[in-house]
C-alpha positions in Angstrom: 100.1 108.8 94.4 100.2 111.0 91.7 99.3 114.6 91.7 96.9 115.3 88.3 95.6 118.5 89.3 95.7 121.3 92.5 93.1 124.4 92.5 93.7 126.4 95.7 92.1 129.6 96.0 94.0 132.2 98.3 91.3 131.2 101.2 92.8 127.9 100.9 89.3 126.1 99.4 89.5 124.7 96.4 90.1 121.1 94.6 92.8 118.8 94.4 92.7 115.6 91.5 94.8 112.7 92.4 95.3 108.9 90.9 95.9 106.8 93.8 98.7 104.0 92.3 99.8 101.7 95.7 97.7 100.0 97.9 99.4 102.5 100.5 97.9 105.3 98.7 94.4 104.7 99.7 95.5 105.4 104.2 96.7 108.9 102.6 93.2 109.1 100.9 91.7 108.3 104.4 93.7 110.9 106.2 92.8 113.3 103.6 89.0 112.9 103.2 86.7 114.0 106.3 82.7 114.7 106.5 81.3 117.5 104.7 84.1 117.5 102.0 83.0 117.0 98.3 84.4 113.5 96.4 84.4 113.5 92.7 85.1 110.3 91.7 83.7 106.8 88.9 81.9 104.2 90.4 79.0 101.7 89.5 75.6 101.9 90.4 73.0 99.6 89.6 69.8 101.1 87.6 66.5 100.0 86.7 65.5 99.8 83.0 62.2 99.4 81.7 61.9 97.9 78.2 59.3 98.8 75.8 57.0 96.0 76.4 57.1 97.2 80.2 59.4 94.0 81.6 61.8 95.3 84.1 66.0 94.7 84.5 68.9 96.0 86.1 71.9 96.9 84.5 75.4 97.7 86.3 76.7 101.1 84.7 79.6 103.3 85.7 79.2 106.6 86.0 80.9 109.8 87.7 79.2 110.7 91.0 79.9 113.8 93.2 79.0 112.7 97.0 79.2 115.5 100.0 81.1 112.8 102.3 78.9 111.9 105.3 80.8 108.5 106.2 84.4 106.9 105.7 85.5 103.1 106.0 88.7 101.8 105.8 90.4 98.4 105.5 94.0 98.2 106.9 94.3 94.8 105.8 93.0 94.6 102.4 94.4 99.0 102.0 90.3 99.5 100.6 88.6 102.7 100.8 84.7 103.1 100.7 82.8 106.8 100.9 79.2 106.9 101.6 77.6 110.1 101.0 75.0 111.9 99.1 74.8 113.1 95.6 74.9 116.7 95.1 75.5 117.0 91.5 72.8 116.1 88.3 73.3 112.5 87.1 71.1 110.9 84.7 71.3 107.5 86.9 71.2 109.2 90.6 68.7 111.4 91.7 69.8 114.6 93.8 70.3 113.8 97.4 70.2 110.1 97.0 72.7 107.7 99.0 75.5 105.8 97.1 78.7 104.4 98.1 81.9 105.1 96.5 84.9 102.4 96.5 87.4 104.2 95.7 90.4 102.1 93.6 93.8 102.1 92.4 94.8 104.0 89.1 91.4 105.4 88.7 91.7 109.2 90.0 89.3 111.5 92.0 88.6 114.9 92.4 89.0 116.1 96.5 87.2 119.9 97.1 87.3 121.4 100.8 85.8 124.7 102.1 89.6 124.8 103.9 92.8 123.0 103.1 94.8 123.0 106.5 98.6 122.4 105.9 98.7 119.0 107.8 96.6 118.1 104.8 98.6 119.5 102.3 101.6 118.2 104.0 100.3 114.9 103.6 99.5 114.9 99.9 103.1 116.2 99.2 104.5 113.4 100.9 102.0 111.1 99.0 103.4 112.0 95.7 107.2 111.6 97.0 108.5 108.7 95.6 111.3 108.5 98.2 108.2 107.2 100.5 107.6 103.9 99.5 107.7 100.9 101.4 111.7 99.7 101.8 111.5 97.6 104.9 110.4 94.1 105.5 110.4 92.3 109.3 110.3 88.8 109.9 109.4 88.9 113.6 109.7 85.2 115.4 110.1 82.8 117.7 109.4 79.0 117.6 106.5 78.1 115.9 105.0 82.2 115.4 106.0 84.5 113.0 105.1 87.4 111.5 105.7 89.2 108.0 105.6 92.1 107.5 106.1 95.1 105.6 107.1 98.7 107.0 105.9 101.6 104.4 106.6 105.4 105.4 102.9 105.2 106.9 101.9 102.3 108.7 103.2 98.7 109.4 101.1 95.9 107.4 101.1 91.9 108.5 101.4 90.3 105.4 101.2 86.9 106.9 101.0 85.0 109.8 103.0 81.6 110.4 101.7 79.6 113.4 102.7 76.2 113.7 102.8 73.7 117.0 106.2 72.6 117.9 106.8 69.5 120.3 109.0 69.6 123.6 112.4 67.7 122.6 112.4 64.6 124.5 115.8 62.7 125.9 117.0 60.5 123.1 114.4 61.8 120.5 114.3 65.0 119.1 113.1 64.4 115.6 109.3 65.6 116.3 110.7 68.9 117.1 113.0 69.0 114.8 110.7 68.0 111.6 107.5 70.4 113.1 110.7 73.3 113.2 111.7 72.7 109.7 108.6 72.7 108.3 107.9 76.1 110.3 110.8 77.5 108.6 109.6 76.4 105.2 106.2 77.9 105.8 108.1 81.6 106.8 110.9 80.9 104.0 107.4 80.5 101.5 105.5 83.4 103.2 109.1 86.1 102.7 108.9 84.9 98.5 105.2 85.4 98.2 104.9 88.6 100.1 108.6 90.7 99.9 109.1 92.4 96.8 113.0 92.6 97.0 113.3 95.1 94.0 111.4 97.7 96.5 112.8 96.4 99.8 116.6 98.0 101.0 116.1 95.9 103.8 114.9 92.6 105.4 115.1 92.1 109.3 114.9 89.1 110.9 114.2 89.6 114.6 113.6 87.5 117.4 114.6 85.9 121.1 117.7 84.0 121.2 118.9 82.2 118.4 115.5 81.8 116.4 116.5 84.1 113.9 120.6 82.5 113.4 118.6 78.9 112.5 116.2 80.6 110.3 118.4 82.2 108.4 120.9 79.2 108.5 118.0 76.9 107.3 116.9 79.4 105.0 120.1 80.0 102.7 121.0 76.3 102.8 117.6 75.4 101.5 118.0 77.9 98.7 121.7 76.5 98.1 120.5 73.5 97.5 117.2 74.4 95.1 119.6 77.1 93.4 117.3 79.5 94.9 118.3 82.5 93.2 115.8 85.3 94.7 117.0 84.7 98.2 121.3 84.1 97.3 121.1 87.3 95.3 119.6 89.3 98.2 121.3 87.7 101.1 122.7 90.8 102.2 119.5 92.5 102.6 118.7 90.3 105.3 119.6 91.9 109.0 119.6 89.5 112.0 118.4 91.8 115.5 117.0 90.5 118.6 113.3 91.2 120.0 111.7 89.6 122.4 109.2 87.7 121.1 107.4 86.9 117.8 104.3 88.8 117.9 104.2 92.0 115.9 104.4 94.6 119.0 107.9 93.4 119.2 108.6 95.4 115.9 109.7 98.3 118.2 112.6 96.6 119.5 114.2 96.0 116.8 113.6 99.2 114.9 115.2 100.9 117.5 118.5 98.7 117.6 121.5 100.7 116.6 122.5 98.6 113.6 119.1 98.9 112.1 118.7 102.8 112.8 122.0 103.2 110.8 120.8 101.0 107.8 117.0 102.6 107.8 118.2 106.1 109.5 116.3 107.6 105.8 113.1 106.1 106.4 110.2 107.5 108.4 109.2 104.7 110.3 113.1 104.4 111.6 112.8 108.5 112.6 109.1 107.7 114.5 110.5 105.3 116.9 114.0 107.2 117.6 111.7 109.9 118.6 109.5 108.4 120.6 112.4 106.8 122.6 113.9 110.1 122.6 110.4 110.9 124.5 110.7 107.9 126.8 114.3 108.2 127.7 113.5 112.4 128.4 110.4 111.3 130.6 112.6 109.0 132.9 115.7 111.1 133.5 114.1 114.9 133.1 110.5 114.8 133.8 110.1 118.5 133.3 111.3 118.6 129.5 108.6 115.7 128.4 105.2 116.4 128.2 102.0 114.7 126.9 98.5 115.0 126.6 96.7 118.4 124.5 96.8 120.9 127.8 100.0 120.7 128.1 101.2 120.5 125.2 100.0 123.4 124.6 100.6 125.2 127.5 104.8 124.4 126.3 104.3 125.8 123.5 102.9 129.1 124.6 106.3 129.2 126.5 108.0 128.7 123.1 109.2 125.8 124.5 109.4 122.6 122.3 111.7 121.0 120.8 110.2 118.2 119.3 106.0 117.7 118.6 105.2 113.9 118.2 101.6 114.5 116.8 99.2 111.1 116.0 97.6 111.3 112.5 94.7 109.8 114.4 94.1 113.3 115.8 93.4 115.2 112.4 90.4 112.6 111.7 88.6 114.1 114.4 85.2 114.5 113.1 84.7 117.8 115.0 86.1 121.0 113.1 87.2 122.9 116.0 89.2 120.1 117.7 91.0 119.1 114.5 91.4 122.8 114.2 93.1 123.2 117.4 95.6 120.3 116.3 96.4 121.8 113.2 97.1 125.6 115.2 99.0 123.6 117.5 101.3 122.0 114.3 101.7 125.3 112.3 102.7 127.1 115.9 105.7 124.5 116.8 107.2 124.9 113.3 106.9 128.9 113.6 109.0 128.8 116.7 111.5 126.0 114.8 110.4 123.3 116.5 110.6 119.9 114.6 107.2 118.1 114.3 106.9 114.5 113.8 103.3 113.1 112.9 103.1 109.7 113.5 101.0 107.1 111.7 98.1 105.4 114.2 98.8 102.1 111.9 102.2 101.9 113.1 103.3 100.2 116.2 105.3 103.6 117.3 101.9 105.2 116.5 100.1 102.6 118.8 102.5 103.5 121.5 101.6 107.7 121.1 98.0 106.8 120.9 98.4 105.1 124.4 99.9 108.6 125.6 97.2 110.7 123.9 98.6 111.3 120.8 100.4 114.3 121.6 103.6 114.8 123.1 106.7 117.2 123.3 110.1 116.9 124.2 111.1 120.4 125.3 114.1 122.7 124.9 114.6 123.8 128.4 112.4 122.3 131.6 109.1 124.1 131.9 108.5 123.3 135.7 105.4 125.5 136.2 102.9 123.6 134.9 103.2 120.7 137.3 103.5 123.8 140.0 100.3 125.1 139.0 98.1 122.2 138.7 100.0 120.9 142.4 98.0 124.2 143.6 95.3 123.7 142.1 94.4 120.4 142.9 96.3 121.9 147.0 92.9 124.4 146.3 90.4 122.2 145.4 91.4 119.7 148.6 
C-alpha cells in the first residue's frame, strides 16, 4: 500500500489518499472503511445518451464518484473489494443521492475521509505501507490424497489451491494402483507450489503433515526436478521446511506454525508472533486460570486493575457497525498500551484468528492473578440462586 496523501485535523477527522498495490492491500482497505465514512475513488458507470435524432444508447464512462459508504463486501478468495453507497458530491453522470457501486482496484488510488480516525485505524494503515509486511510464508499442508496451498501474509492465511485426489488401499502383492494414484498426487501438489509460490517473496516454504507424507513429497519432489533440471525448485530447496501436523486440511496450519523450528525461522513475521501468543494464552488458561481471561467484561474489568500483560484483540471487533461498541474496543486498545501492556490484534482471516473469534475475540494474559472477578460473579450468581 502506498501512502499518497494524509490530512488530519487536530480532532483527528480528516482524509487519507492511498494506492492499494497487492491483492492483500484490499483486507486493509476493508478494515479501514466502515458506514458513514466518505470514499473518493474512479469507477464506471453506465449512462444514457440521447442522440440528436432522439435514438437512445448507453455508453460505459469512468468517472470519479464520492459515495457516503452505506455497505461493504469483501472477497477473501479473489482479495476484491466493492462499496455501495450514495453520491454526495455533483457529477455530471450521477445525480445527488443516487446509488452506485464502487469496485475498488489495485494501483488505482482513493481518497478515505472520517469524522474520527481512531488509532487502531491508523495503526493499520502504517502497517499497510510497511514493506517488511508482505507475504514470506508458504504451507503445503497434507496427507494422502489432500493438500493444501497456501500462502501466509502478515494479515490473513489465503488457500491458493486445493489438491484432492482418491488413493487406492495397497493390496498384498500389488501395490501399483496406489502407488501410480500417489505419484500423480504428488505431481498435481509439485504443479500447484510452481503456479501459486512466488519464491523471490517467500523466506520460507513448509511442508507439513502426519507421518511421513511430507519426507515422500519432498523426496518425489526434488528427484522429479533432478531429472527435468528443474531449476526453480533445486535453487530453493532450502526454503523448503519439513514439520509434522496432523492432518491435511488447512486448520492444521496451527500445528505447525507453532513448532519450535519453524517459530525460529519465521520468529519476524506476524502470523508466527499471533499463534505463540495465543498458545501463550492456552498454556496460561490450563496451568493459572486466574492470569487468562476472555470475553469484553472481563477483559475489561483486568484492565481497570492495570493488570494485563498481553491483549489478543480480533480485527473482526473494529468492523462493528455500531460506533459505540467499536469505540469501546478501541478505549480498551489505547488503555493496555498506556499501562505498557503489549497488544496483539489478530487477523479474523487467519487460522489463529479463527481460534480468538471462537473465544470472543478478546483475551488477556495477565501480569499477576486477578482472582476477584471469578469471586464476584461466584456471589453473584450465590445471590441470584
Amino acid at each position: 500500500m502506498k501512502l499518497v496523501r494524509k490530512d488530519l485535523e487536530k480532532d483527528n477527522a480528516g482524509q487519507v489518499t492511498l494506492i492499494p498495490e497487492e491483492p492483500e492491500d484490499m483486507w486493509h482497505t476493508y478494515n479501514l472503511l466502515q458506514v458513514g465514512d466518505s470514499l473518493r475513488a474512479s469507477t464506471i458507470r453506465k449512462v444514457q445518451t440521447e442522440s440528436a435524432t432522439g435514438s437512445v444508447g448507453s455508453n460505459r464512462i469512468r468517472t470519479t464518484l464520492t459515495l457516503c459508504v452505506e455497505a461493504i463486501d469483501f472477497d477473501s478468495q479473489a482479495c476484491q473489494l466493492r462499496v455501495k453507497g450514495t453520491n454526495i458530491q455533483e457529477n455530471e453522470y450521477v445525480k445527488m443521492g443516487a446509488y452506485h457501486t464502487i469496485e475498488l482496484e489495485p494501483n488505482r488510488q482513493f481518497t478515505l475521509a472520517k469524522k474520527q480516525w481512531d488509532s487502531v485505524v491508523l495503526e493499520r494503515i502504517e502497517q499497510a505501507c510497511d514493506p517488511a509486511w508482505s507475504a514470506d510464508v508458504a504451507a503445503v499442508v497434507m496427507q494422502e490424497g489432500l493438500a493444501h496451498v497456501c500462502l501466509v501474509t502478515p494479515s490473513m492465511t489465503l488457500t491458493r489451491a486445493k489438491v484432492e485426489v482418491n488413493i487406492p488401499r495397497k493390496r498384498k502383492g500389488n501395490c501399483s494402483q496406489h502407488d501410480r494414484a500417489l505419484e500423480r498426487f504428488y505431481d498435481q501438489v509439485v504443479q500447484a507450489i510452481q503456479r501459486h509460490i512466488n519464491f523471490e517473496v517467500v523466506k520460507c516454504v513448509l511442508v507439513a503433515s502426519p507421518g511421513f507424507v511430507r519426507e515422500q513429497f519432498c523426496d518425489y519432489m526434488f528427484q522429479q526436478a533432478v531429472k527435468t533440471d528443474n531449476k526453480l525448485l533445486l535453487e530453493n530447496r532450502p526454503k523448503f521446511l519439513q514439520v509434522h501436523s496432523s492432518s491435511g486440511h488447512k486448520y492444521a496450519l496451527k500445528e505447525a506454525l507453532c513448532d519450535p523450528a519453524v517459530t525460529s525461522r519465521l520468529s519476524d513475521t506476524k502470523a508466527a508472533g499471533e499463534v505463540k501468543a495465543l498458545d501463550d494464552f492456552y498454556k496460561m488458561l490450563q496451568h493459572e486460570p486466574d492470569r487468562a481471561f476472555y470475553g469484553l467484561k472481563h477483559v475489561e474489568k483486568a484492565n481497570e486493575a492495570m493488570a494485563i500483560d498481553t491483549l489478543l484483540i480480533s480485527d473482526e471487533l473494529f468492523r462493528h457497525q455500531d460506533v459505540a461498541t467499536r469505540a469501546r474496543y478501541v478505549k480498551l486498545v489505547d488503555s493496555v498500551r498506556e499501562n505498557m501492556g503489549t497488544v496483539r490484534i489478530f487477523s479474523s482471516l487467519h487460522v489463529s484468528g479463527e481460534q480468538l473469534g471462537q473465544l470472543t475475540g478478546v483475551a488477556a494474559i495477565l501480569r499477576f492473578p486477578v482472582a476477584e472477578l471469578s469471586d464476584q460473579e461466584d456471589e453473584s450468581s450465590s445471590e441470584e440462586d
